[in-house]
Each structure stands twice: as structure tokens, then as C-alpha cells.
LOVEXVO-238553 format. One record per residue (C-alpha): x negated, y negated, z. Coordinates in nm, 4 decimals. Example, Ala and Ser with C-alpha at 12.3 -4.5 7.8 and 13.67 -1.06 7.14 Angstrom:
2
<rec><px>-1.2300</px><py>0.4500</py><pz>0.7800</pz></rec>
<rec><px>-1.3670</px><py>0.1060</py><pz>0.7140</pz></rec>
END
This chain:
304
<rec><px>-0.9071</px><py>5.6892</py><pz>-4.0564</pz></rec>
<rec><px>-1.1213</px><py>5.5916</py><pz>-3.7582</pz></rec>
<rec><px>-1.1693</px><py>5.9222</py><pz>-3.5184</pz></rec>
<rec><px>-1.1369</px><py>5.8486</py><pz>-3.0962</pz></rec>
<rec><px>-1.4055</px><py>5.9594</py><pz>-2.9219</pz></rec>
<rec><px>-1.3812</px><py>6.0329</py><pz>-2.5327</pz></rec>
<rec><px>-1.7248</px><py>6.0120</py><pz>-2.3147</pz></rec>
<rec><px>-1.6901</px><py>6.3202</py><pz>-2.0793</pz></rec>
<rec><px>-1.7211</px><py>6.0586</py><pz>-1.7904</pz></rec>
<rec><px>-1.4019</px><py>5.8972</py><pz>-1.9257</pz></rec>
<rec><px>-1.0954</px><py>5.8780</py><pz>-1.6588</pz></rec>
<rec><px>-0.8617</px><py>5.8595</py><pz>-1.9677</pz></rec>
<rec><px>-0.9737</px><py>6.1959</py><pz>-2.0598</pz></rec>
<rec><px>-0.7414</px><py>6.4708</py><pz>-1.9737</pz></rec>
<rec><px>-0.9026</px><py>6.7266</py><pz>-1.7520</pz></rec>
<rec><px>-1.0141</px><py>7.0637</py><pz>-1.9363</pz></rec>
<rec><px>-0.8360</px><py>7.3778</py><pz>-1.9490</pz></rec>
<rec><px>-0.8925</px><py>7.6126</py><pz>-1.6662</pz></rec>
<rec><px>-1.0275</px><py>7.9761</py><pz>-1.8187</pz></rec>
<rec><px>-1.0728</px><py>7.8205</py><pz>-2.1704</pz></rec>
<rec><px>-1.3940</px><py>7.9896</py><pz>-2.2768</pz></rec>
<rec><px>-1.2916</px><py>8.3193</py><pz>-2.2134</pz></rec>
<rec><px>-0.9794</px><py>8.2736</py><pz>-2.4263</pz></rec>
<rec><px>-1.2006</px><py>8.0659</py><pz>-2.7195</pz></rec>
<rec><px>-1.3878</px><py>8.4504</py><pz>-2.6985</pz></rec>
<rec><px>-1.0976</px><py>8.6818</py><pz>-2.7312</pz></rec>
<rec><px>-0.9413</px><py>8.4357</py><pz>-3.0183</pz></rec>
<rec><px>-1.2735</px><py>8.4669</py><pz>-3.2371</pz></rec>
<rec><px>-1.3686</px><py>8.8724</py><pz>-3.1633</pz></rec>
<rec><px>-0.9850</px><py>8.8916</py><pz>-3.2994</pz></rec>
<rec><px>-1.0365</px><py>8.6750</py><pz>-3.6233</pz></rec>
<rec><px>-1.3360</px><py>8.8950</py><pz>-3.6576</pz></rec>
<rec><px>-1.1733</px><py>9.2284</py><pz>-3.6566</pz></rec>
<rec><px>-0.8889</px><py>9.0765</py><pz>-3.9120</pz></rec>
<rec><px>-1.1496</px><py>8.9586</py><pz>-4.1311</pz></rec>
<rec><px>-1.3510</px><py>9.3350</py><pz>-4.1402</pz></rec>
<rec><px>-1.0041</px><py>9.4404</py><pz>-4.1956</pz></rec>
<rec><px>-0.8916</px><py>9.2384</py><pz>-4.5252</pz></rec>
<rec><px>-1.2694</px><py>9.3041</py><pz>-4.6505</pz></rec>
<rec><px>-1.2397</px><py>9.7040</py><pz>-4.6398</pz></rec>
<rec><px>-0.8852</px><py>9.6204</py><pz>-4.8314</pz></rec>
<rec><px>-1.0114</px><py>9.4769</py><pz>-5.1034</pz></rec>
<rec><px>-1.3247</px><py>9.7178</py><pz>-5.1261</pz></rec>
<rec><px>-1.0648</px><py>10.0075</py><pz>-5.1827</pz></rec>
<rec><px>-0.9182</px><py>9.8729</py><pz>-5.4507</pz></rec>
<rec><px>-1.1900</px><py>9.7658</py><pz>-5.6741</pz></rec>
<rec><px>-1.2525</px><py>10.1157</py><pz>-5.8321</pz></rec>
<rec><px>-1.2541</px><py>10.0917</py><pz>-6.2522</pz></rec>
<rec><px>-0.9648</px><py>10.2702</py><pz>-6.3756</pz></rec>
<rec><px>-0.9949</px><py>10.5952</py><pz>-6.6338</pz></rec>
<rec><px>-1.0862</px><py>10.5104</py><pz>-6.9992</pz></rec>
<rec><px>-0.8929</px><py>10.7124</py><pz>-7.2787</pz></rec>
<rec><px>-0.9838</px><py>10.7289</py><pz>-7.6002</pz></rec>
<rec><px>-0.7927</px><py>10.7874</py><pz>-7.9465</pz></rec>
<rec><px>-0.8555</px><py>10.8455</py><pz>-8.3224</pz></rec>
<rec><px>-0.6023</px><py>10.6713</py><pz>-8.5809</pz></rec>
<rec><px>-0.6167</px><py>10.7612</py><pz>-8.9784</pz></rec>
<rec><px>-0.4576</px><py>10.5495</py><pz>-9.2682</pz></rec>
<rec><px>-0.4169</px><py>10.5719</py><pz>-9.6484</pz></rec>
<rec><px>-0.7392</px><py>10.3522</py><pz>-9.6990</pz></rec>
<rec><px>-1.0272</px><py>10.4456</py><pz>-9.4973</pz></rec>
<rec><px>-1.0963</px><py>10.1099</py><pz>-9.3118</pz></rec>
<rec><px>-1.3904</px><py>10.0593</py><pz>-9.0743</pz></rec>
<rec><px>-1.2545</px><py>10.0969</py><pz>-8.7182</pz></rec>
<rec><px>-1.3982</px><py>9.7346</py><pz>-8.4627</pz></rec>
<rec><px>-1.6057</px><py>9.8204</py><pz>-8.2171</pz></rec>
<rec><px>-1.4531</px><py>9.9325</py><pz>-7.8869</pz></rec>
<rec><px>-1.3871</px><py>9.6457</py><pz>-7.6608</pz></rec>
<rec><px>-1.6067</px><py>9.7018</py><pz>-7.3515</pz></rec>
<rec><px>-1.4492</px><py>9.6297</py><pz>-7.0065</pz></rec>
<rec><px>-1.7161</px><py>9.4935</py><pz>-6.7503</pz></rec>
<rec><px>-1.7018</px><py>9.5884</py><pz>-6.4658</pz></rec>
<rec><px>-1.5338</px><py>9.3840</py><pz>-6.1656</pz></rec>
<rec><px>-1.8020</px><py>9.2755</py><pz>-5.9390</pz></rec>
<rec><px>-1.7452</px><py>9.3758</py><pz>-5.5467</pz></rec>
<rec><px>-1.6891</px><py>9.0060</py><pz>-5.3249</pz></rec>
<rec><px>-1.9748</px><py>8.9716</py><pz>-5.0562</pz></rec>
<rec><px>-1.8763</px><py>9.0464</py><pz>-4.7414</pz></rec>
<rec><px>-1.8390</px><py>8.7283</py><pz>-4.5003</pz></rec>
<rec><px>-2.1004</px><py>8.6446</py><pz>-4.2755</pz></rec>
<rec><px>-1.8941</px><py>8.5364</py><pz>-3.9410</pz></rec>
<rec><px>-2.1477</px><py>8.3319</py><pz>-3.7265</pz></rec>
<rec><px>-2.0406</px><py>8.3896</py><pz>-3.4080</pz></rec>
<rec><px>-1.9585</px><py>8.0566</py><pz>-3.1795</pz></rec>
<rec><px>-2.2075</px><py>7.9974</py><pz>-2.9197</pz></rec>
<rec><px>-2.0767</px><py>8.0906</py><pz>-2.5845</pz></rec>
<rec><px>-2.0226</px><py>7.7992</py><pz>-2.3456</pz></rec>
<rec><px>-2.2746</px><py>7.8492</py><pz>-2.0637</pz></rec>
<rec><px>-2.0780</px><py>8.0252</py><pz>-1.7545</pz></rec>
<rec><px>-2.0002</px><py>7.7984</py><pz>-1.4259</pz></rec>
<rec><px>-1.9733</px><py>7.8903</py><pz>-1.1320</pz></rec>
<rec><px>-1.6088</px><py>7.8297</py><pz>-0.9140</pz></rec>
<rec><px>-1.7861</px><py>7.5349</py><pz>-0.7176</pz></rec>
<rec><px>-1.9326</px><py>7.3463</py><pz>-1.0033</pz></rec>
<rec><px>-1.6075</px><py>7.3323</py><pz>-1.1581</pz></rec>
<rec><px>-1.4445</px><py>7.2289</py><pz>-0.8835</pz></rec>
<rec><px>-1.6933</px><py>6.9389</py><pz>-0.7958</pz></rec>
<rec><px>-1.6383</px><py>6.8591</py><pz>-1.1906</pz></rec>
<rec><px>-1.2443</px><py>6.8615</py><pz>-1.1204</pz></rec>
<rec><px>-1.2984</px><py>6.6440</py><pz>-0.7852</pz></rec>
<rec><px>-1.5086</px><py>6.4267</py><pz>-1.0175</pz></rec>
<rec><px>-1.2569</px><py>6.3293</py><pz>-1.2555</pz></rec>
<rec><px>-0.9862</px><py>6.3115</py><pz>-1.0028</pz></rec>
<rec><px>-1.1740</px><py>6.0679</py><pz>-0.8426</pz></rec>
<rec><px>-1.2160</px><py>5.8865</py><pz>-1.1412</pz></rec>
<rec><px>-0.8750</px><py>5.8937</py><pz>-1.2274</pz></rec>
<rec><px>-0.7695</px><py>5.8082</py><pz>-0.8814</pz></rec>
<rec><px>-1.0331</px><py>5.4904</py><pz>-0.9418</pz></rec>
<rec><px>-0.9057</px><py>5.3826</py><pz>-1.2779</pz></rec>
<rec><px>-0.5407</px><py>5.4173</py><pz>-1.1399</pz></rec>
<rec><px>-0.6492</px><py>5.2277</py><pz>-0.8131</pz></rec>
<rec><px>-0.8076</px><py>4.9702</py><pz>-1.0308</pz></rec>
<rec><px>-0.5127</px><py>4.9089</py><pz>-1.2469</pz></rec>
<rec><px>-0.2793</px><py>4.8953</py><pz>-0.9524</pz></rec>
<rec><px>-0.4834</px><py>4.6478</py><pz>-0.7851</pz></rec>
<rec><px>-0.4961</px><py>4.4291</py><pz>-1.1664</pz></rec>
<rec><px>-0.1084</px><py>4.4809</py><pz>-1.1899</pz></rec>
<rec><px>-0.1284</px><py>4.3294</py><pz>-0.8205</pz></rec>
<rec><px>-0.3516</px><py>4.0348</py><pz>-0.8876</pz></rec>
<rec><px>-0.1056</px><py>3.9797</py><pz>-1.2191</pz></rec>
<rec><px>0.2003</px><py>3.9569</py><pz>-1.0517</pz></rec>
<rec><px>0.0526</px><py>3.7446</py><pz>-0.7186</pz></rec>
<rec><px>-0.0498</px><py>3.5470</py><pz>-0.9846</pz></rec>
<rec><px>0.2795</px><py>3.4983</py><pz>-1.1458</pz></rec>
<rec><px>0.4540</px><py>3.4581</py><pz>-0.8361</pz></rec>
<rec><px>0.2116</px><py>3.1733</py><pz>-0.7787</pz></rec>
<rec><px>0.2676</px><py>3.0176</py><pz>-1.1140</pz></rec>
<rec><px>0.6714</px><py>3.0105</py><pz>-1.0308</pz></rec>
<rec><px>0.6387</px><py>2.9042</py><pz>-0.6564</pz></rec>
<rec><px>0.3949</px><py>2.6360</py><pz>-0.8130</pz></rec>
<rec><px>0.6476</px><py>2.5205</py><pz>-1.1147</pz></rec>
<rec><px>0.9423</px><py>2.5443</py><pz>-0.8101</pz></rec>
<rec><px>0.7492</px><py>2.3107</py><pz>-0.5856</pz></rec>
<rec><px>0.6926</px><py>2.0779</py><pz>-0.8935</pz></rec>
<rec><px>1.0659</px><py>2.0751</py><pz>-0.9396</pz></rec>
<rec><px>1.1407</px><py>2.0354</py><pz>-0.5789</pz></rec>
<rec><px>0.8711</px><py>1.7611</py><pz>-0.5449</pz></rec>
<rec><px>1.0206</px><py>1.5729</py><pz>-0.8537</pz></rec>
<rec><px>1.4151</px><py>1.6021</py><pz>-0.7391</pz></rec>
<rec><px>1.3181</px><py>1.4920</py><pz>-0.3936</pz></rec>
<rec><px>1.1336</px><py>1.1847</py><pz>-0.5643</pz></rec>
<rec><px>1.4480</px><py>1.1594</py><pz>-0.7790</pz></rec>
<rec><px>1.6365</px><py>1.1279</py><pz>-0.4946</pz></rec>
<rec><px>1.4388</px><py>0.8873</py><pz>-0.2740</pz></rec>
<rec><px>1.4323</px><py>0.6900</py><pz>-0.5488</pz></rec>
<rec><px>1.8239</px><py>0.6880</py><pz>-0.6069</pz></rec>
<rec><px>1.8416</px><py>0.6215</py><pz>-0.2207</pz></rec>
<rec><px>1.6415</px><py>0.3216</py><pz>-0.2188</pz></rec>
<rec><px>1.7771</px><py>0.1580</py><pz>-0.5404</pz></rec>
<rec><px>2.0894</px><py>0.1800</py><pz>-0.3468</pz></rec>
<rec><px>1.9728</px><py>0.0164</py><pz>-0.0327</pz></rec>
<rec><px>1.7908</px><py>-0.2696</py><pz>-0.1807</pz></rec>
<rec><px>2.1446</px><py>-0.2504</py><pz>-0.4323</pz></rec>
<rec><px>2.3040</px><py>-0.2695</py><pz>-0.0230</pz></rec>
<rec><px>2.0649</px><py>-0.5108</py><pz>0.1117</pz></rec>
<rec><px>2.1371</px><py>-0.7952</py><pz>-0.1921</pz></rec>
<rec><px>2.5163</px><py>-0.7446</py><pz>-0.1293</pz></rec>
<rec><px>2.4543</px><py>-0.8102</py><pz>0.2510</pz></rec>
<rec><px>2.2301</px><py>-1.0633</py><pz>0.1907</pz></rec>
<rec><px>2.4671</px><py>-1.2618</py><pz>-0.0217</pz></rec>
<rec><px>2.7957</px><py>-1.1634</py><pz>0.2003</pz></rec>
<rec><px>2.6017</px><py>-1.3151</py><pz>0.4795</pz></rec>
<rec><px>2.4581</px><py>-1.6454</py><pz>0.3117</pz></rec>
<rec><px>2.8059</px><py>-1.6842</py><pz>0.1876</pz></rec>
<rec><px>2.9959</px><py>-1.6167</py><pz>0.5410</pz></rec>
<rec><px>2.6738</px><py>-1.8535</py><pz>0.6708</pz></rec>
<rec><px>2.8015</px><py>-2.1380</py><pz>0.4676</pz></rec>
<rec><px>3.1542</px><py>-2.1268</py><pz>0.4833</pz></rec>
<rec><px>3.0701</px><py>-2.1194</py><pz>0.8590</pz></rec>
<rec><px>2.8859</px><py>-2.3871</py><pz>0.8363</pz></rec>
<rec><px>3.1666</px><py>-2.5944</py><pz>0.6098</pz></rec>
<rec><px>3.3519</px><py>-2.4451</py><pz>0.8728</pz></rec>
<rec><px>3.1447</px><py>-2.5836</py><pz>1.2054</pz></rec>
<rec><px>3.1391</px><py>-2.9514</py><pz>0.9740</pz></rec>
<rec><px>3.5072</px><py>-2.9406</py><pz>0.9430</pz></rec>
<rec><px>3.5251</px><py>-2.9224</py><pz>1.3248</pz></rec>
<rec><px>3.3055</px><py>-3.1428</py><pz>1.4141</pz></rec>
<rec><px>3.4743</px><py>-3.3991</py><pz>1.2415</pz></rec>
<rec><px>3.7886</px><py>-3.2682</py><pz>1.3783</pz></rec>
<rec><px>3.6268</px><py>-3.3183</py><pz>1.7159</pz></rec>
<rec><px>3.4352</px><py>-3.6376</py><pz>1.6441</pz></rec>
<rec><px>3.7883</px><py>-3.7840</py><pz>1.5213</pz></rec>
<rec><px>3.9492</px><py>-3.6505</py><pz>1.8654</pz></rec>
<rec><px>3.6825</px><py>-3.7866</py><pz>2.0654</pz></rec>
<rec><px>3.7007</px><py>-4.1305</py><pz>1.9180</pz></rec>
<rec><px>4.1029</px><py>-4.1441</py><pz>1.9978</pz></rec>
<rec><px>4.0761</px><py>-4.0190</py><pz>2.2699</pz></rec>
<rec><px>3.7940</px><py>-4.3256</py><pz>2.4061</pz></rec>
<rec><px>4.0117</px><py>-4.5680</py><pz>2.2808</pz></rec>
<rec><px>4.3047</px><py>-4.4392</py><pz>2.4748</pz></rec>
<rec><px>4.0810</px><py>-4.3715</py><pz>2.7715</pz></rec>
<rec><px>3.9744</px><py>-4.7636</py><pz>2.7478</pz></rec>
<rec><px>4.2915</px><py>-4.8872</py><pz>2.6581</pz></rec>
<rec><px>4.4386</px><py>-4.7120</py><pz>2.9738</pz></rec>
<rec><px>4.1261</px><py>-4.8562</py><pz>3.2006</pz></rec>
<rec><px>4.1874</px><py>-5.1733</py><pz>3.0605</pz></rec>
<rec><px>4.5110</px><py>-5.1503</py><pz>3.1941</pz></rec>
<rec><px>4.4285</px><py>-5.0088</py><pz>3.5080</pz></rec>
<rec><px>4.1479</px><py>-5.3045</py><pz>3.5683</pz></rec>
<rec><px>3.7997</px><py>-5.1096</py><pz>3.5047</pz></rec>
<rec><px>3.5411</px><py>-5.3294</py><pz>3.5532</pz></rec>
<rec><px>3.2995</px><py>-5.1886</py><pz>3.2840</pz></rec>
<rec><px>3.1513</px><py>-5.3648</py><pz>2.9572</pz></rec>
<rec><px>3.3575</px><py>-5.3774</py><pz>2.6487</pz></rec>
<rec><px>3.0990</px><py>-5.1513</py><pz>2.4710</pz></rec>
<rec><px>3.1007</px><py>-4.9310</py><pz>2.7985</pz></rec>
<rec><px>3.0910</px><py>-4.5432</py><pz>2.7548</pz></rec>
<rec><px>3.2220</px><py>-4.4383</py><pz>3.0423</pz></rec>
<rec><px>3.5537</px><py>-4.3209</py><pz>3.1447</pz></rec>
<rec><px>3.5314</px><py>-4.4113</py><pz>3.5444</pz></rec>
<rec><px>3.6875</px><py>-4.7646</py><pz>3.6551</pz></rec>
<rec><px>3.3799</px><py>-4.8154</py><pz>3.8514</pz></rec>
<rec><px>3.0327</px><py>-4.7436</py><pz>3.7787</pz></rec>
<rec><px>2.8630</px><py>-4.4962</py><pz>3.9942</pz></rec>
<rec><px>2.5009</px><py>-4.6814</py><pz>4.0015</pz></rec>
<rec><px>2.4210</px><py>-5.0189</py><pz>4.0837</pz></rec>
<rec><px>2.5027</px><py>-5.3110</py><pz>3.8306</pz></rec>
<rec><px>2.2179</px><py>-5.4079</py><pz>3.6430</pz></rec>
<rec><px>2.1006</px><py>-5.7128</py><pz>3.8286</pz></rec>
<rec><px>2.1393</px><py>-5.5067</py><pz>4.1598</pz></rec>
<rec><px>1.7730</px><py>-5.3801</py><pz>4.1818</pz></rec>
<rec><px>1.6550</px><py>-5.7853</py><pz>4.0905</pz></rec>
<rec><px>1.8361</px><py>-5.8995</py><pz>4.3900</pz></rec>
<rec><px>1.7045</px><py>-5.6215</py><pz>4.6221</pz></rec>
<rec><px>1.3544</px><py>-5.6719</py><pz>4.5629</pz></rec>
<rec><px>1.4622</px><py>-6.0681</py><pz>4.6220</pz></rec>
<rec><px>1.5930</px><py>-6.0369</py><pz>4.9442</pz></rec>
<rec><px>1.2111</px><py>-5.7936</py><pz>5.0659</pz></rec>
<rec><px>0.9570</px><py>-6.0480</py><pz>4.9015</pz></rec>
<rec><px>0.9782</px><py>-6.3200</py><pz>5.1163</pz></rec>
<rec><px>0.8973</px><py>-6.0532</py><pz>5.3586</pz></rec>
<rec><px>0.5614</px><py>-5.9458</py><pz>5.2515</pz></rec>
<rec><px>0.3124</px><py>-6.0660</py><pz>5.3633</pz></rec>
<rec><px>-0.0669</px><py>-5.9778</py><pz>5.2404</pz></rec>
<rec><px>-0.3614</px><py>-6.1973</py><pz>5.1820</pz></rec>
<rec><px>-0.6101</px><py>-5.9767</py><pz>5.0395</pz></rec>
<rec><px>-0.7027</px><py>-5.9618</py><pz>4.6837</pz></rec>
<rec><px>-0.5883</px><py>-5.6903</py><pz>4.5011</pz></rec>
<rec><px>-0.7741</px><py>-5.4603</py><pz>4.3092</pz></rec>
<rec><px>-0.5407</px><py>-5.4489</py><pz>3.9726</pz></rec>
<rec><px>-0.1635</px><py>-5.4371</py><pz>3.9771</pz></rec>
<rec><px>-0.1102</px><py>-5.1384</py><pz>4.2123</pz></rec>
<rec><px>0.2047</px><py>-4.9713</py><pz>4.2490</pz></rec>
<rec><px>0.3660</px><py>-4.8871</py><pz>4.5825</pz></rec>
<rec><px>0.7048</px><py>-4.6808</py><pz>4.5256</pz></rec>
<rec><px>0.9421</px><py>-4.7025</py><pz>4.8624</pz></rec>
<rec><px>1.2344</px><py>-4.4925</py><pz>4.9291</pz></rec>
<rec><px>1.5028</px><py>-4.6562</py><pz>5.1272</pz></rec>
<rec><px>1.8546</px><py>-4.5196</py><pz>5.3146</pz></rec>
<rec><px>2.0802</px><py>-4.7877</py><pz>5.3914</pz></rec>
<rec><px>2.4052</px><py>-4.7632</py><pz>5.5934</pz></rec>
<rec><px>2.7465</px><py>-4.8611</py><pz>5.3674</pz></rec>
<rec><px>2.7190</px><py>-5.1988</py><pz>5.5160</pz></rec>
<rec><px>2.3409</px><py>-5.2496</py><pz>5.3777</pz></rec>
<rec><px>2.2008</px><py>-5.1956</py><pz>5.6985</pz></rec>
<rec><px>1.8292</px><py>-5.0308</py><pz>5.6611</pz></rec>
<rec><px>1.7998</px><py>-4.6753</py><pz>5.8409</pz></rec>
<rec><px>1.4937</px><py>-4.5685</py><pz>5.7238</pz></rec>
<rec><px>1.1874</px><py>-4.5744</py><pz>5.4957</pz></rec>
<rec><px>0.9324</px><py>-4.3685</py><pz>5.3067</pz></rec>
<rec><px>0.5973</px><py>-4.4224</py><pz>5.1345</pz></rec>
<rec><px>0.7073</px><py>-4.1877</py><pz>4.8364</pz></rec>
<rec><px>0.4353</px><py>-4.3087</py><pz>4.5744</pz></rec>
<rec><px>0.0960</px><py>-4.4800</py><pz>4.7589</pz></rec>
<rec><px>-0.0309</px><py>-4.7337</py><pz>4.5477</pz></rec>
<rec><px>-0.4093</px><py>-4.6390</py><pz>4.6126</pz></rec>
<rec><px>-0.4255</px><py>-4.9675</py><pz>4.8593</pz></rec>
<rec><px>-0.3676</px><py>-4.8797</py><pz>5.1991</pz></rec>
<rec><px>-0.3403</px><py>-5.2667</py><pz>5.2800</pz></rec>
<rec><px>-0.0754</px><py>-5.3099</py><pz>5.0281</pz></rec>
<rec><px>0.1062</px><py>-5.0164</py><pz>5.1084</pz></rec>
<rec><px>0.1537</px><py>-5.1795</py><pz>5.5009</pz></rec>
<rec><px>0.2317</px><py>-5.4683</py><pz>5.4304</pz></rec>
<rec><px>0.5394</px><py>-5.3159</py><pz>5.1449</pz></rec>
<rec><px>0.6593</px><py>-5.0927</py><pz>5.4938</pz></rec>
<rec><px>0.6623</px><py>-5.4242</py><pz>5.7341</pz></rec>
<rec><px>0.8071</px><py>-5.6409</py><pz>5.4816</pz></rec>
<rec><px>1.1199</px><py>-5.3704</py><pz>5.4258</pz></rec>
<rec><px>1.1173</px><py>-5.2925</py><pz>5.8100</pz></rec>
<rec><px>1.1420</px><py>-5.6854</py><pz>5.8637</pz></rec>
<rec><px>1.4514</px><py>-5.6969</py><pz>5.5668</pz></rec>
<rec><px>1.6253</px><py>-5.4704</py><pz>5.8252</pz></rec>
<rec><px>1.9915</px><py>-5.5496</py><pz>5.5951</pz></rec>
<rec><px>2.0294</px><py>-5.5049</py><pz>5.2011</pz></rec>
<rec><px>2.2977</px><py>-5.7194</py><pz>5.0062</pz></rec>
<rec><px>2.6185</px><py>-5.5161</py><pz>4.8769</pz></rec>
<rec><px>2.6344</px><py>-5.4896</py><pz>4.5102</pz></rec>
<rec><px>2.8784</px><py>-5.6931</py><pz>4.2576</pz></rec>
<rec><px>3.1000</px><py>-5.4312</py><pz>4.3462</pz></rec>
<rec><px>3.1050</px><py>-5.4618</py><pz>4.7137</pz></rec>
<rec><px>2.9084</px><py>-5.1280</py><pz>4.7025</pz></rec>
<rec><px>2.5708</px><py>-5.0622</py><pz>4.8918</pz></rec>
<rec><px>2.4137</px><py>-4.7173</py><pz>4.7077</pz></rec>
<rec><px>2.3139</px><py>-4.4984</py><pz>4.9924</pz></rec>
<rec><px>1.9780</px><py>-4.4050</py><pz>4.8989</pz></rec>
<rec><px>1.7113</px><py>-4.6165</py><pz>4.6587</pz></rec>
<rec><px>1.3698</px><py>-4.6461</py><pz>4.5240</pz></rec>
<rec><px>1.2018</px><py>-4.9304</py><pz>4.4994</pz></rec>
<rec><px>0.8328</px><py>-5.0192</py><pz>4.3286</pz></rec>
<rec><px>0.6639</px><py>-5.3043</py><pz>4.4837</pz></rec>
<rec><px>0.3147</px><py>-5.4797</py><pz>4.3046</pz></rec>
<rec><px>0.1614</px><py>-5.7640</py><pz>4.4360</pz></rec>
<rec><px>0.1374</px><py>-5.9559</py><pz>4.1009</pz></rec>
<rec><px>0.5180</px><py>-5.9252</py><pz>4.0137</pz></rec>
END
């Protein structure tokens, strides 16, 4: 059996008894006094007792065995009581500096084991906060990850609602246009079946939906520059195949109001004689369809 031994400077230890020596005194000057007590007892009654003696007589004289001697009882030793050393007085003050002491101590160890229990449980509550954020952390990725499953999951059903609405539009768009091409195409050949009726003067593989056309008649411009050339008159040599562009207003009866150098040709010479010979024209012929256009452009080079 292993014994526990306490160092004095211990804060486990349990603080001594106030007044204990004194008492530790009394208890052994009383064991003392018991043990005189029970010795003088015992003393008293060890006296021998009284010897007595008789004679006895038979028939046949027999020889009488010797007398049994008694020793005597020997007397116990008295007990030697060693008395307990005396603990050394102290004074009121050392005491209570020794009671401060271990008050202190105690206050220490208690202080100390507070502040452990402390650093236990912050350390626990770490540990939980830790595992809860680790939870939290994983149910939020959980969840971001459920989210975007389902909009990529969203995004492919878009995507194929719209490349499916995209082509039936576009069957859709083909449809009509050949519902509108058809449309278009009887309704030219009753537009030129009605003209035709009505006397338009256009080609047969004519476009147009007038009865006249607008511009002038393809021979038109032929026939204007005709009627200037004659009218030009330049005997310098040119220097290339300049280009002199003119820009002529006529009156409805082809009578020349005015003229305009729009485009110079680069050869100042040229570009006189191109004004005098227009200026000299003074009157345009009509066109096939009695029509004089209003305003035109004309290009002029002296190797045409």
C-alpha cells in the first residue's frame, strides 16, 4: 500500500489545526497519568499468597514427594514513557504569515485551475465553432453546387427552346417568303397584263409598274451628245482622254437654260471649248417619249 506524502509547501494540503500543540500536550501528560495508574494496579496485586502445610498417615508407611515449590511471580518493569518532543512555540504573526502563505497558495492553485478550466472550454468552444463552420462551409458548397447544376440544367433547356423556336421561325420566314415571292409574281403579271392593256410603252422583260419610264430611253443620252459635237470646236492636242462632266437644265421644250462645269477634266482648253459648244447647242431634242428630262449630266472627251 503506497503511503501519500504532502510537501508542507503543498496548496493541496489542508491548513493545520489552530492550538494543536497544546492539545497534542494535555492528550500525552493524560496517557501518562493512566499508564502510572494501571502500573501501581498490578504492583498491588502481585503479593505471594500464604503457604499451609499438612501431615497425612496411611497403613503402609510410603515416602511422602517432595513439596512442589511455587516460584515466585516476577514484578513487570515499569514503562518507560518517552515524552514527545514539544513542537517549538510560534509566535501569533508567524502563524499568521504561514496561514497567508498557504492561502495564497491555495488562492494560486485555484486561480490556476480556473484559468486551465478556461483555456479548456475556449478551446472546446473553438473546436465546435470550427466543426460548425466546416458544416456551414460544406452545405453552402452543397448548395451552390445544386444551384448551378440547375442553371446550366436551365440554360440547355433555353438553349434548345430557343434553337428550336429559331428554326421553326425560320421554316416559318421560308414559308412566307415563298408565300410572298408567289404573290409578287401574280401580282407582276397582272400589273403587266393590265399595262399592256392600258398601252405602257415598256420592254416585255420590263420591271416596272409605271406606263412610262421616268428616265430617258436608252439611246437618249447617244443622241444628246450628237446634237453638242458638231459644236465643239478644239484644235489642240490632248494630253490623254480627259474627262469634262457638264450639268445641263433645259426648259420642257429642250431649250438650254443653263450650264455648269461640275467635273473639270484637268484641261482648261477642253473644258471651254465643252461650255461654247453646249452654249452654241442652245436647244436639246425631246426624247422617244416626247419628254425632255429637266436636268442632265453629260461627260464629254475629246477622243470619243
Amino acid at each position: 500500500m503506497s503511503t501519500l506524502f504532502l510537501s508542507p509547501k503543498d496548496p493541496l494540503r489542508p491548513p493545520e489545526t489552530p492550538m494543536m500543540g497544546r492539545g497534542l500536550l494535555f492528550a500525552t501528560l493524560a496517557h501518562a497519568a493512566l499508564l502510572a495508574a494501571l502500573s501501581a494496579g498490578v504492583n498491588w496485586r502481585t503479593k505471594a499468597p500464604p503457604a499451609f502445610e499438612a501431615e497425612l498417615w496411611s497403613a503402609v508407611p510410603q515416602a511422602a514427594a517432595p513439596k512442589e515449590v511455587i516460584p515466585p511471580t516476577p514484578e513487570p518493569e515499569p514503562e518507560v514513557y518517552k515524552k514527545p518532543d514539544e513542537p517549538k512555540p510560534q509566535t501569533k504573526a508567524v502563524e499568521e504569515e504561514a496561514q497567508a502563505e498557504r492561502e495564497a497558495e491555495i488562492a494560486v492553485a485555484r486561480e490556476q485551475k480556473k484559468k486551465r478550466a478556461a483555456e479548456l472550454e475556449a478551446e472546446r468552444k473553438k473546436r465546435e465553432q470550427a466543426l460548425k463552420d466546416e458544416q456551414r462551409k460544406e452545405e453552402q458548397r452543397k448548395e451552390d453546387q445544386r444551384k448551378e447544376d440547375k442553371r446550366k440544367e436551365d440554360k440547355l433547356k433555353q438553349a434548345k427552346l430557343d434553337k428550336d423556336k429559331k428554326e421553326n421561325q425560320l421554316k416559318q420566314d421560308k414559308q412566307d417568303k415563298q408565300a410572298e415571292a408567289k404573290l409578287e409574281a401574280q401580282r407582276q403579271e397582272n400589273l403587266r397584263r393590265i399595262q399592256g392593256m392600258a398601252g405602257a410603252n415598256g420592254a416585255p422583260n420590263a420591271v416596272g409598274t409605271a406606263l412610262k419610264s421616268s428616265g430617258p430611253s436608252a439611246s437618249y443620252g447617244g443622241r444628246i451628245k450628237a446634237s453638242i459635237r458638231p459644236n465643239i470646236i478644239f484644235t489642240d492636242s490632248p494630253n490623254g482622254n480627259p474627262v469634262a462632266e457638264v450639268e445641263v437644265r433645259v426648259a420642257p421644250d429642250g431649250t438650254i437654260i443653263s450650264r455648269k462645269l461640275l467635273k473639270p477634266s484637268g484641261d482648261g482648253e477642253w473644258d471651254k471649248a465643252v461650255l461654247r459648244a453646249v452654249d452654241k447647242t442652245e436647244k436639246l431634242p425631246r426624247d422617244v417619249d416626247g419628254r425632255v428630262p429637266p436636268v442632265l449630266v453629260i461627260s464629254f472627251q475629246p477622243l470619243d
